[in-house]
C-alpha positions as a Markdown table, in Angstrom:
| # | Residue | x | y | z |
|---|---|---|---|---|
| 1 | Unk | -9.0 | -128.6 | 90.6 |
| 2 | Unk | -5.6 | -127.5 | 89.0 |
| 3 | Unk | -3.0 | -125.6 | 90.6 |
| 4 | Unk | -3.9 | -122.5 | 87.8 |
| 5 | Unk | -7.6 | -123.1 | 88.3 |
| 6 | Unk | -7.1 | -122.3 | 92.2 |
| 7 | Unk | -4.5 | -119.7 | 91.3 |
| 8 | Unk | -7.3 | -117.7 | 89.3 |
| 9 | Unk | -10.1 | -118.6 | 92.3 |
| 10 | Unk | -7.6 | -116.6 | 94.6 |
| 11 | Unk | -6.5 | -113.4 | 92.8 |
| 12 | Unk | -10.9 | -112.7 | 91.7 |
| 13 | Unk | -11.7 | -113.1 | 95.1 |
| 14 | Unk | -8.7 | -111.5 | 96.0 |
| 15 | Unk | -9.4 | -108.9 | 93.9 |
| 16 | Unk | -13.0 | -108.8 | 95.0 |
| 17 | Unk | -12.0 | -108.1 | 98.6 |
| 18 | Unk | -10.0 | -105.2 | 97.5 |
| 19 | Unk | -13.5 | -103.9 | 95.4 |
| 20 | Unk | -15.4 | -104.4 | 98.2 |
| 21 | Unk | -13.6 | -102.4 | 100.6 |
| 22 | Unk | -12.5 | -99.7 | 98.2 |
| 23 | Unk | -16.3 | -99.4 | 98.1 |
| 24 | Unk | -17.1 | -99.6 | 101.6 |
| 25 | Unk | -14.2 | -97.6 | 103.5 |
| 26 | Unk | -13.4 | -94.2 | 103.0 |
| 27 | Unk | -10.0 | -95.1 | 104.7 |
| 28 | Unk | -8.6 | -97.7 | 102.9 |
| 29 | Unk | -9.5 | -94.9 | 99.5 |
| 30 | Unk | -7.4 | -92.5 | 101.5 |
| 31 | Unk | -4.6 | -95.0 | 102.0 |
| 32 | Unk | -4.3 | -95.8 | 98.6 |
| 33 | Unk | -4.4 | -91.8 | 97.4 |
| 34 | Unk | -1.6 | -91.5 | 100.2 |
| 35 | Unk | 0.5 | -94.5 | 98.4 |
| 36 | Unk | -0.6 | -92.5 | 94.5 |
| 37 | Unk | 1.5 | -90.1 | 96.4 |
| 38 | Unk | 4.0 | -91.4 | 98.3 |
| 39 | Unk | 4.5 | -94.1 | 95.3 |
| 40 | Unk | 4.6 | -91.2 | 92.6 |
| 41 | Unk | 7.5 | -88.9 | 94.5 |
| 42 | Unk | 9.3 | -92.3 | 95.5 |
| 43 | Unk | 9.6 | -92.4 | 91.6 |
| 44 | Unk | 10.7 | -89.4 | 90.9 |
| 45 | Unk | 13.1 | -88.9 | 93.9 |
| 46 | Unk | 14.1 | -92.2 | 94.5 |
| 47 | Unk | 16.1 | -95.3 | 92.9 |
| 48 | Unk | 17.1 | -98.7 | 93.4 |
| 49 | Unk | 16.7 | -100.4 | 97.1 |
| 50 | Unk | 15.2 | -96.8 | 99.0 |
| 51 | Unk | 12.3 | -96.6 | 96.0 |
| 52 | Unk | 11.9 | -100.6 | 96.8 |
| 53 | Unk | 11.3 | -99.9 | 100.6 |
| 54 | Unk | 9.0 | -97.3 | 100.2 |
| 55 | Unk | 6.5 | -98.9 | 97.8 |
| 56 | Unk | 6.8 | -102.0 | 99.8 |
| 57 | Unk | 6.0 | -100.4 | 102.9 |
| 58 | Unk | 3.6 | -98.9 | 100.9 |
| 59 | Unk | 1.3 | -102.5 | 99.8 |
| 60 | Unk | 2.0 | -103.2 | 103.2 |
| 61 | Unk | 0.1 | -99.9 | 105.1 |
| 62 | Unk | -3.1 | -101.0 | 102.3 |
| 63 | Unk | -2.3 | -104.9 | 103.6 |
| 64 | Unk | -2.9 | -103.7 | 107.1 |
| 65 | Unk | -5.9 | -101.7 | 106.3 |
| 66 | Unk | -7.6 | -104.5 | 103.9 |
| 67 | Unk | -6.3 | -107.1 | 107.5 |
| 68 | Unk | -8.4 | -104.5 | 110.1 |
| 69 | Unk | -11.4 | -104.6 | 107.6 |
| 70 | Unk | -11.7 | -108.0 | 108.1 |
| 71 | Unk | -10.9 | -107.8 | 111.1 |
| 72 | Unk | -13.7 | -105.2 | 111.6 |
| 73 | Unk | -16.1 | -107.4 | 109.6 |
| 74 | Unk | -16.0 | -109.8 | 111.7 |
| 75 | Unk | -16.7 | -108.5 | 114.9 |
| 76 | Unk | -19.7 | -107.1 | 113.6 |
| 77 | Unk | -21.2 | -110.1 | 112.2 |
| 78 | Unk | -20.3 | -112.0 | 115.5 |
| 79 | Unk | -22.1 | -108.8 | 117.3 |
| 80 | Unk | -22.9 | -105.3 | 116.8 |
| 81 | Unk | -24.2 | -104.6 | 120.8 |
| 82 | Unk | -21.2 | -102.8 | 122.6 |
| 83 | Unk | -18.4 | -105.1 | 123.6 |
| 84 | Unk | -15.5 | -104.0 | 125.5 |
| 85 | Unk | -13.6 | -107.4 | 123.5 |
| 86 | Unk | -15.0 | -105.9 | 120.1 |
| 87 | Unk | -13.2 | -102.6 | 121.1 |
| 88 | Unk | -10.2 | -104.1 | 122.0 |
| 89 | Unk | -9.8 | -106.0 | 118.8 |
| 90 | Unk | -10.8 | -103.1 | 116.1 |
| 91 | Unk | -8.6 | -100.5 | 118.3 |
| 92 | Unk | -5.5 | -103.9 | 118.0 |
| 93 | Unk | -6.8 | -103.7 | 114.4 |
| 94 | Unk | -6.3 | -99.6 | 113.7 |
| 95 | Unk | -3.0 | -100.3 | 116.1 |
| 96 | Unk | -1.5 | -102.4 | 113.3 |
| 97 | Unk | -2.4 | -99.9 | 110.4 |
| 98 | Unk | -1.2 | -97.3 | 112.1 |
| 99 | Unk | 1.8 | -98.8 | 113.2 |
| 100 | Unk | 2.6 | -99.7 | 109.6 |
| 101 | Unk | 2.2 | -96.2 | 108.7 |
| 102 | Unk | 4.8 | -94.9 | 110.8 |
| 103 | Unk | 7.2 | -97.7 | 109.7 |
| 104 | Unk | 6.5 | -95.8 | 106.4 |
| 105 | Unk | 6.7 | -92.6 | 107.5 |
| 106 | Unk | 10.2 | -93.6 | 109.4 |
| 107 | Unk | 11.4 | -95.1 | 106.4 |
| 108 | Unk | 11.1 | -91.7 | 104.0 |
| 109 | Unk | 12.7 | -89.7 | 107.2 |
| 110 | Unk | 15.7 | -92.0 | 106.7 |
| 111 | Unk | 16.0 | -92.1 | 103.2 |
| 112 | Unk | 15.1 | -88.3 | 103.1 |
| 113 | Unk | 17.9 | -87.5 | 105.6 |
| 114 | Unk | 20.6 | -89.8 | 104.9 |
């Protein structure tokens, strides 16, 4: 197989794992209507390097959220009786979305105030 012909295997089931969890969690939808925002007054405020930042950090809050879905996934097909491991890793998981979020949320404070 091709380097193109594993380049378009990658972005459909790239793209599939994106369908599939728009379809399946309410907060990666809410995540990307936060970015529709975020991402539409970065554009009409912003230019250059701060617009830049805040789109990237952006992809990066829905990369985190489509990362604890798997993350999520997998713990459940492993096991879905009570685990205090399986509650460690999904609350590690949420960790890392939300901490992505405020390193968005920081990032508009300091472009906002400076």
């Amino acid at each position: 197989m091709g380097f193109f012909e594993r380049l378009k295997w990658r972005c459909i089931w790239s793209w599939s794992g994106v369908r599939d969890t728009w379809a399946s969690e309410p907060s990666f939808r809410s995540w990307v209507w936060a970015n529709v925002v975020s991402g539409g007054l970065a554009v009409w405020l912003l230019s250059g390097a701060e617009l830049a930042l805040i789109l990237a950090l952006g992809v990066l809050v829905l990369a985190a959220e489509l990362i604890n879905t798997a993350v999520e996934r997998a713990v459940d097909l492993i096991s879905l009786e009570q685990s205090e491991l399986a509650r460690m890793a999904k609350d590690a998981g949420s960790a890392g979305v939300a901490v992505t979020a405020v390193a968005a949320g920081v990032a508009w404070g300091v472009v906002l105030m400076g």
